[in-house]
N, C-alpha and C positions, 0 to 999 in steps of 0.2 A: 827731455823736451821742454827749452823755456815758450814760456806765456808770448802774446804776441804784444807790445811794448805801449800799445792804444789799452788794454787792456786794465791794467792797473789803474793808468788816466781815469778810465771810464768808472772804476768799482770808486775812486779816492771822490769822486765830483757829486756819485748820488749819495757817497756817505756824507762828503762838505753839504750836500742838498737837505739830507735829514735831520742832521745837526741842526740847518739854519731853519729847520721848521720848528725845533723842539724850544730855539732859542725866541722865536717869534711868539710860541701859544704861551710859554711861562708866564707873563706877566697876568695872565686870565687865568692860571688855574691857582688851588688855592687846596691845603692840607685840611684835613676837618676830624677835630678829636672829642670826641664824649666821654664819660665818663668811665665806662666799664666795658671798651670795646677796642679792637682797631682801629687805623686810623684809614678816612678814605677822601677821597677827591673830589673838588668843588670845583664847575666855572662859573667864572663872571660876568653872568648875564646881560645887566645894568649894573651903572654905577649902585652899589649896597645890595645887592642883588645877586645871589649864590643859589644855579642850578646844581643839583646833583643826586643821587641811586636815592629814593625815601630808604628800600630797603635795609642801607648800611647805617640810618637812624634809630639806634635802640628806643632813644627815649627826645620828649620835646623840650627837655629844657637842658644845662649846663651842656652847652654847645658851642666848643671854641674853635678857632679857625687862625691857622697858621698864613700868612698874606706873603704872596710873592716876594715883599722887601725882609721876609721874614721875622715879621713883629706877630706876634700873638694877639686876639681881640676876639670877643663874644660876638654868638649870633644866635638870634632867635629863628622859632620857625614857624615862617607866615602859613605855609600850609603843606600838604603830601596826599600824593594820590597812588596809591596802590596796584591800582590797577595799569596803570603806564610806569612804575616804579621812577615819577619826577617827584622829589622836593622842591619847596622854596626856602630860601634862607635869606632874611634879611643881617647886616653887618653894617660900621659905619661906613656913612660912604667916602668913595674916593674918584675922585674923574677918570672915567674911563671912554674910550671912543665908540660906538656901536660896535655890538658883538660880527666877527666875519662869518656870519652864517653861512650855510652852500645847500643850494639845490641838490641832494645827493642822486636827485631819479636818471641822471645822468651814468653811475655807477655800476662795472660790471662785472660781475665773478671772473677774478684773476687779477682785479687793480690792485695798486696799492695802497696800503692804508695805514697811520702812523697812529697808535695810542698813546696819548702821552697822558700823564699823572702826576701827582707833588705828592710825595712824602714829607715830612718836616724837615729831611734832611737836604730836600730838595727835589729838582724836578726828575721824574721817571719816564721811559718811554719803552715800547716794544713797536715793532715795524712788521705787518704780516699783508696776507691777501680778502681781498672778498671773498669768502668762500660759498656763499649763498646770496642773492637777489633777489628778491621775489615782491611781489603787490603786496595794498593789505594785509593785517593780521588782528584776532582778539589774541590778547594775552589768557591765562592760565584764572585770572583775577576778571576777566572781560574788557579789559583797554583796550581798545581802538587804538592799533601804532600802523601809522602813515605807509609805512612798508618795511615789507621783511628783510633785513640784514645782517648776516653771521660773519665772524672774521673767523680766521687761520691764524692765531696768536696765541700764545699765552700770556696771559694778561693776571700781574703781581695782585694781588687781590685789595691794597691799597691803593691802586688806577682808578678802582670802580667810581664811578661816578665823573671819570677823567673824560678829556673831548676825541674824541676820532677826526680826524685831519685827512682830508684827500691830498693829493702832489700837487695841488698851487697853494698849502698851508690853510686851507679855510675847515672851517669846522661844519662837518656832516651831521652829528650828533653826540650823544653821551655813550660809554661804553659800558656794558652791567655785565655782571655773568650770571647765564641762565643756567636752567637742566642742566646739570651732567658735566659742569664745567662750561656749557661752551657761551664764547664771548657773541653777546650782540649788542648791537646799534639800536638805542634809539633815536627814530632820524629823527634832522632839524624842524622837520614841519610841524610832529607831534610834541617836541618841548617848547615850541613858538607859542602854541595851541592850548598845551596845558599849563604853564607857565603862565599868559597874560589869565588865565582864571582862577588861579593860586593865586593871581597878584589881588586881583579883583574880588574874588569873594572869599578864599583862604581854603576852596575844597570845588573838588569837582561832583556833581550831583552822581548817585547812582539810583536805581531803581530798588524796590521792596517789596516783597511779598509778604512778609511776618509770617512764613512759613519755615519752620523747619523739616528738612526733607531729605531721605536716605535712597540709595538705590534699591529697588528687590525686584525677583522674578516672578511671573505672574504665573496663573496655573495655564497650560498648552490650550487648554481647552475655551477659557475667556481670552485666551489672547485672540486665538482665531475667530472668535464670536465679533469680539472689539476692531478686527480686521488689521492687528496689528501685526508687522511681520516679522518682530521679535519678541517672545516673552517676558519684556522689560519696561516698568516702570519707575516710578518716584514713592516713595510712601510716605505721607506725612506724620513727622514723629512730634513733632507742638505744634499749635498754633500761638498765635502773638495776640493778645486781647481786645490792645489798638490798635491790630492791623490790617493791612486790606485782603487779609485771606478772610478772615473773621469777619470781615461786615460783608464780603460777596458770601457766606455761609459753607462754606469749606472745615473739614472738619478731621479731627485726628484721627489717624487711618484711613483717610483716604488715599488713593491712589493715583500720582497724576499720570498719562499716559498720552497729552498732546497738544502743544501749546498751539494756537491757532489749528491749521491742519496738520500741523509736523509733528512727529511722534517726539516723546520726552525718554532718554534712556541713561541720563544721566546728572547732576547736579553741575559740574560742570557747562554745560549747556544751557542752564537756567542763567549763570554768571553772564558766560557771554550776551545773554539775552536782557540783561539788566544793565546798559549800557546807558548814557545818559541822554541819550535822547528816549529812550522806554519811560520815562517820568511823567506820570499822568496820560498816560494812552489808557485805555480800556483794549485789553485782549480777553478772547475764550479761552478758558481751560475745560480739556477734556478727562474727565475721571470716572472712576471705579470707585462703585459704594456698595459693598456687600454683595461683588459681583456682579452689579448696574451697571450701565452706562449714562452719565448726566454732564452736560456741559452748564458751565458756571462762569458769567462774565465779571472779572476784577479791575480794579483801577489799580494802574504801579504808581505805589506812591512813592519819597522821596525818605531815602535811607538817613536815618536821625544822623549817625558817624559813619560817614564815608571812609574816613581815615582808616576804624579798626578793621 
């Protein structure tokens, strides 16, 4: 049984179509090599101006960077936030046109979506689907990423930090691999966002408690006294000398068990709660001191190294 003869036509036009996207993003992305590492993907923000994964930056200095005409040239790095996993990387500069950002909230599980990347040997691409869409998200670290976006790809592990391109060639965002392999997006809103404040002040603020803090289970019986409806709290394993657990009088071994009214059951949770706008707010914590209950109000002050 031959194919129906539209058929072919139709598979050779969206291959000529992916091709002429892959050919279009090239000159914006850009290979990026360190010292004692793989090698991973840069775009080109501004002219000198190199987003791309903080993660796949071992270290901040001997930072070189392979350029679309394929010349070799240093970059330093202006700054990295951890927590939305965006670098900045300054390079010399070279004229470039405004970046083709795209509104991604338009996109919908089942589009299609092109990754492309530069290896030094050149440029890389994979072609897959949205496979998740979703609002907001805190990341793992507490970043604030504009909306949730998973591809159906796999994605060479020197892509990371490559651009995701919707079907009119415009770039969505950067592509990173999370958990377990799987690829996601972070959209354009959130490297616009994080990005003009890497440029600006070289770190995005996070929040501090100068607490050091482990999970543990409480005894059944203070739990239900404390009216908590899981047996689980926070335990404080140090405190910070100069920090704001230590001047609101918080002390080792205590227990936290409820940041405002919401219960605390885990340290991750505290993350997403140290966001940068949490800087300088005064909240209650609720805890357990020798089987007490005592609320204690703190100032989040401003984490010394955001970066580490």
């Amino acid at each position: 049984m031959s194919l129906p003869s539209s058929i072919p036509a139709t598979l050779k036009a969206i291959s000529d179509q992916v091709a002429d996207l892959c050919d279009g993003i090239a000159p914006r992305l850009v290979a990026i090599q360190g010292p004692r590492r793989r090698s991973s993907t840069g775009i080109i923000w501004r002219s000198g101006l190199i987003v791309t994964a903080q993660e796949t930056l071992e270290a901040d200095d001997d930072i070189r960077i392979t350029r679309p005409d394929g010349n070799q040239v240093s970059a330093s790095l202006l700054g990295r936030d951890p927590s939305t996993d965006i670098a900045l990387l300054r390079t010399e500069e070279q004229p470039v046109p405004p970046i083709p950002f795209a509104d991604p909230s338009g996109l919908r599980v089942g589009h299609l979506v092109l990754a492309a990347g530069r290896q030094p040997e050149g440029v890389c691409a994979a072609l897959g689907i949205v496979a998740l869409a979703g609002g907001p998200w805190r990341s793992l670290r507490g970043g604030h990423i504009a909306r949730r976006l998973h591809l159906d790809l796999r994605l060479d592990a020197r892509s990371e930090g490559g651009a995701a391109l919707d079907s009119d060639g415009k770039i969505i965002g950067m592509t990173v691999l999370g958990p377990r392999g799987r690829v996601l997006v972070i959209p354009s809103e959130t490297i616009e966002h994080v990005a003009q404040q890497l440029l600006a002040h070289g770190r995005i603020a996070r929040g501090y408690l100068g607490l050091g803090l482990q999970p543990v289970r409480i005894d059944q019986t203070i739990a239900d006294a404390a009216g908590l409806a899981e047996p689980k709290g926070l335990i404080v394993i140090n405190v910070d000398p100069e920090g704001p657990g230590q001047r609101a009088g918080i002390k080792q071994g205590d227990v936290l068990i409820r940041w405002e009214a919401a219960p605390l059951h885990s340290v991750r949770r505290v993350y997403t709660l140290l966001g940068p706008e949490s800087v300088g707010q005064p909240i209650t914590l609720g805890l357990l001191r020798a089987g007490r209950q005592i609320s204690l109000t703190i100032e989040i002050a401003e984490r010394s190294h955001p970066q580490e």
